[in-house]
C-alpha positions in Angstrom: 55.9 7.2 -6.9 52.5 6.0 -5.9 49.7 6.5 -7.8 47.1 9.1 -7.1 43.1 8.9 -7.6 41.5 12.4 -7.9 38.2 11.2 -6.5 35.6 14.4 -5.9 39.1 17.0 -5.1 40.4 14.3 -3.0 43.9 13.0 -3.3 43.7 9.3 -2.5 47.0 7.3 -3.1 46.0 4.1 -5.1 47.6 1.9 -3.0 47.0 1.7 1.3 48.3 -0.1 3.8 45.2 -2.4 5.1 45.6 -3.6 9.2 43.1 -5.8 9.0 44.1 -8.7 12.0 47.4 -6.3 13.0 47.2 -5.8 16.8 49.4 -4.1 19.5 53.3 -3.3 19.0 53.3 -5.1 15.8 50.7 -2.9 14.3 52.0 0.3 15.2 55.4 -0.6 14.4 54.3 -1.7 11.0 52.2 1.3 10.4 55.1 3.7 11.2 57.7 0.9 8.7 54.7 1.4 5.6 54.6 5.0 6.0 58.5 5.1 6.3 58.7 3.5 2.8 56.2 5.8 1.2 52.3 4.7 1.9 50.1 7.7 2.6 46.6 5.8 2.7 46.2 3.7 5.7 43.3 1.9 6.3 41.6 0.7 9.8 38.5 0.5 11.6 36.7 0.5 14.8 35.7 -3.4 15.0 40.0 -4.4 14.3 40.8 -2.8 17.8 43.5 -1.4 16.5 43.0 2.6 15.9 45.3 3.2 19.3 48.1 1.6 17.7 47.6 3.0 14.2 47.8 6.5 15.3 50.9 5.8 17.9 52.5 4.3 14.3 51.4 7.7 12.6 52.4 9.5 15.1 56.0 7.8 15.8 56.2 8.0 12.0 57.0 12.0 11.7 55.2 12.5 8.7 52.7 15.3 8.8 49.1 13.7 9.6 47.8 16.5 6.8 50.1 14.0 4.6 48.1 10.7 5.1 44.9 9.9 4.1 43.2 8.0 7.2 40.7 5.5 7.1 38.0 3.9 9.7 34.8 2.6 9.6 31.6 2.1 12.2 30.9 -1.2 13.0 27.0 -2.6 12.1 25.8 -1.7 15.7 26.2 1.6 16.0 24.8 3.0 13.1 21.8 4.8 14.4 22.1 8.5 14.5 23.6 9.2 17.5 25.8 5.9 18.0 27.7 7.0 14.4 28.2 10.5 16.1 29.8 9.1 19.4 31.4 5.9 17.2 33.5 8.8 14.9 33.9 10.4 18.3 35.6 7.7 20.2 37.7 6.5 17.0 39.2 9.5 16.5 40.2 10.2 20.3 42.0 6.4 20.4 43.4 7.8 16.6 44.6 10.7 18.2 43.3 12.7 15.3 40.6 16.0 15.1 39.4 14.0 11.8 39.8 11.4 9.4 39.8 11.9 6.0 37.3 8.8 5.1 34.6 7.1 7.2 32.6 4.0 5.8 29.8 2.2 6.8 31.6 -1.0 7.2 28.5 -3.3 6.5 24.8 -2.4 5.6 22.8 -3.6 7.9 18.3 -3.7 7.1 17.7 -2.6 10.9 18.8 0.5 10.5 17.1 3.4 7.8 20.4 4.0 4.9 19.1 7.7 5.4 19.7 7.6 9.2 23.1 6.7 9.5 24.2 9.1 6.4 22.3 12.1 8.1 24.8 11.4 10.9 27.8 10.9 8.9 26.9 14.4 6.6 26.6 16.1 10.0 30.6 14.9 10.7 31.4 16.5 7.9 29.9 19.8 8.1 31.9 20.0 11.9 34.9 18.9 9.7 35.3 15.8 12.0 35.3 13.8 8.6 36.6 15.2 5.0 34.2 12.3 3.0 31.6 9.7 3.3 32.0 6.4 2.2 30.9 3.1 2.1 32.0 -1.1 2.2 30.6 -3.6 0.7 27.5 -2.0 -1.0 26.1 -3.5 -3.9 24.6 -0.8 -6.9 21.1 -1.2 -5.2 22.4 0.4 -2.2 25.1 3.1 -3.6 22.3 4.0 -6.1 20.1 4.6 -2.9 22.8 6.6 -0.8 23.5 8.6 -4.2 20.3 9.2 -6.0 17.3 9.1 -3.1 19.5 10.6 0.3 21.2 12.8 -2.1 24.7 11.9 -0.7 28.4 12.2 -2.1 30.1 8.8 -1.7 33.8 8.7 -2.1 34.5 5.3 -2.0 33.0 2.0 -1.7 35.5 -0.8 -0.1 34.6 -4.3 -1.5 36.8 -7.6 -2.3 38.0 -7.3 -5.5 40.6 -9.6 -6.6 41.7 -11.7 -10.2 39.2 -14.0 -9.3 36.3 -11.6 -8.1 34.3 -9.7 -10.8 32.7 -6.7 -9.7 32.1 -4.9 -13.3 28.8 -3.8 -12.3 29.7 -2.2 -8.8 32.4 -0.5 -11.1 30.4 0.7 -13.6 27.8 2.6 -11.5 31.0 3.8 -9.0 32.9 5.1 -12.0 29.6 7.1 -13.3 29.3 8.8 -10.2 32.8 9.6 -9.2 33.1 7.0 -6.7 36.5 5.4 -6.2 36.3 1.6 -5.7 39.1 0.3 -2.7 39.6 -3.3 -3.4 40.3 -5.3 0.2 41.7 -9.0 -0.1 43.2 -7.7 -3.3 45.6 -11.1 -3.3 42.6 -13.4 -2.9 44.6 -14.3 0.9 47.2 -15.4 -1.1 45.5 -17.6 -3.6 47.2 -15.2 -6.4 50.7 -16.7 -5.2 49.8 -20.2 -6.5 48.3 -19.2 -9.4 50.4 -20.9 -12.5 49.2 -18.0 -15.2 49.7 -14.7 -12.4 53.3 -16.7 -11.7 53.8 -16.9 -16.0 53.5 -13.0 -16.0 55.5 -12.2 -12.4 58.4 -14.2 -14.3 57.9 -11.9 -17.4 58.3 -8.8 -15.3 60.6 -10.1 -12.9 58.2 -9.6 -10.1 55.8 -11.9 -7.8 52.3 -12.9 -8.5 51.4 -11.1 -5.3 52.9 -7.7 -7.3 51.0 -8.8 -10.5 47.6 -8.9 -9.3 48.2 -5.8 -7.2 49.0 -4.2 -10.3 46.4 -5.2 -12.6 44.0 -3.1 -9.5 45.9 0.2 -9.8 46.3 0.2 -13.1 42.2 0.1 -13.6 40.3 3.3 -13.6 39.3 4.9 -10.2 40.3 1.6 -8.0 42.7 1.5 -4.9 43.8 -1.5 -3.0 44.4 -2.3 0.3 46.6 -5.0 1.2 47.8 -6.1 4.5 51.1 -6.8 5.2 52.3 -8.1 8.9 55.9 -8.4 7.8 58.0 -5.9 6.7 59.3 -7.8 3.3 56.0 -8.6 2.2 54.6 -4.3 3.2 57.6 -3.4 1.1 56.8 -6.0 -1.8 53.4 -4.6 -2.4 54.7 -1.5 -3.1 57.0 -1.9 -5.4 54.5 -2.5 -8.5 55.1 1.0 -10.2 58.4 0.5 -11.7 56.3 -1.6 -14.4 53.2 -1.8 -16.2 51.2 -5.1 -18.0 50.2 -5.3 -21.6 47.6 -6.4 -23.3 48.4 -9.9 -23.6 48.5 -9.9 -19.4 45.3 -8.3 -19.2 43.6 -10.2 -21.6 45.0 -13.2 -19.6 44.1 -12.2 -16.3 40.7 -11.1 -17.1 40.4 -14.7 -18.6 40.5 -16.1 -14.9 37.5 -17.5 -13.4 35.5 -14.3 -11.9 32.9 -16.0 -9.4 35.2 -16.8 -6.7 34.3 -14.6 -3.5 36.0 -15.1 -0.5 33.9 -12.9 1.8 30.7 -14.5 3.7 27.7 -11.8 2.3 25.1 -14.1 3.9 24.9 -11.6 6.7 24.2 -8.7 3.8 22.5 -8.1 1.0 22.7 -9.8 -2.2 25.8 -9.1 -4.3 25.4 -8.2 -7.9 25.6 -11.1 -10.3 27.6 -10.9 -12.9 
């Protein structure tokens, strides 16, 4: 049974199934095979290019849409007023969809006023073309802006977040405000796979490193993951990590990793929140 995050009367499963880089058949057909073995968050956007093939794999899937909990995001250049109306617009006719449940601001950007592009996104909501507002990759300056001076309910923000990524600080503001915090690259691209002390507790648990570090997200307060799978072993791997739980000792361990590697350029962004 996946977890789930009661985020501001939202049910959000803890763990999604990300498409960053999916494309075409192989997408949709790996969207319908996640949602077949139980994932209920999926996660795209409008700069993947892949929303037609995400909804064809909801759709071929047979679940209920009201069952899922859909994800997309508008790209840097259209967030002006009017291009984050027709942006929603156009990603949820190739999603085949009359909403989504959660649209981010994919990236802040410094041309365009915060206020602006969130007066767009609360007017989606009123029409009930969106259920919540989100954002990705905001540091506290900037959720603390959306929050306290536009006055605006985040759900979530979407940053990296991986054993080897500290983000305490975005967590700490999120969780005092109610905001859930989606972790994408949550396996570090696979770095977690070689790591000799992530391998030392997959051994104890008689699971993968992959499945370790995907636990040690979930099992933290008010944080989701995302990862992508493009084959169907490694989509059903990640989500098989709640048939066990760490300890103290694994915790302790993991948290003792080195916390300054990110894997993201942010050179484009704003300055991320030191640690």
């Amino acid at each position: 049974m996946v977890k789930i995050l009661d985020i501001q009367g939202a049910s959000l499963p803890a763990l999604g199934f990300g498409t960053w880089s999916l494309s075409g058949s192989r997408c949709r057909e790996m969207v319908c095979y996640a949602i077949e073995l139980g994932y209920r968050h999926i996660d795209t956007a409008t700069i993947y290019g892949n929303e037609v093939e995400v909804g064809q794999g909801i759709a071929a899937s047979g679940i209920s849409r009201d069952e899922i909990f859909l994800v997309t995001k508008v790209w840097t250049n259209n967030l002006r007023f009017k291009a984050v109306l027709s942006s929603a617009e156009e990603s949820l006719r190739r999603l085949d969809t009359d909403y989504v449940d959660l649209l981010l601001v994919h990236w802040p950007t410094r041309s365009v006023p915060l206020s602006e592009t969130l007066d767009a996104m609360s007017e989606l909501r009123s029409k009930g073309r969106i259920r919540h507002v989100g954002v990705s990759n905001f540091n506290v300056a900037l959720m603390r802006e959306a929050v306290e001076v536009h006055g605006v309910k985040l759900l979530a923000n979407q940053v990296e977040y991986h054993p080897y990524l500290s983000q305490n600080r975005v967590l700490d503001y999120a969780r005092s405000r109610g905001i859930t915090v989606t972790a994408y690259s949550p396996v570090a691209k696979g770095r977690v796979t070689r790591d000799p002390a992530l391998k030392r507790i997959a051994r104890k648990h008689g699971k993968s490193a992959a499945q370790v570090a995907l636990r040690w997200l979930i099992e933290q307060d008010a944080v989701s993951a995302i990862p992508k799978a493009g084959d169907p072993a490694h989509c059903r791997a990640n989500i098989e990590i709640f048939d066990f739980e760490l300890d103290d000792e694994d915790r302790n361990e993991i948290d003792a990793l080195p916390k300054q590697n990110r894997i993201t350029d942010m050179s484009s962004g704003y300055a991320w929140d030191p640690d």
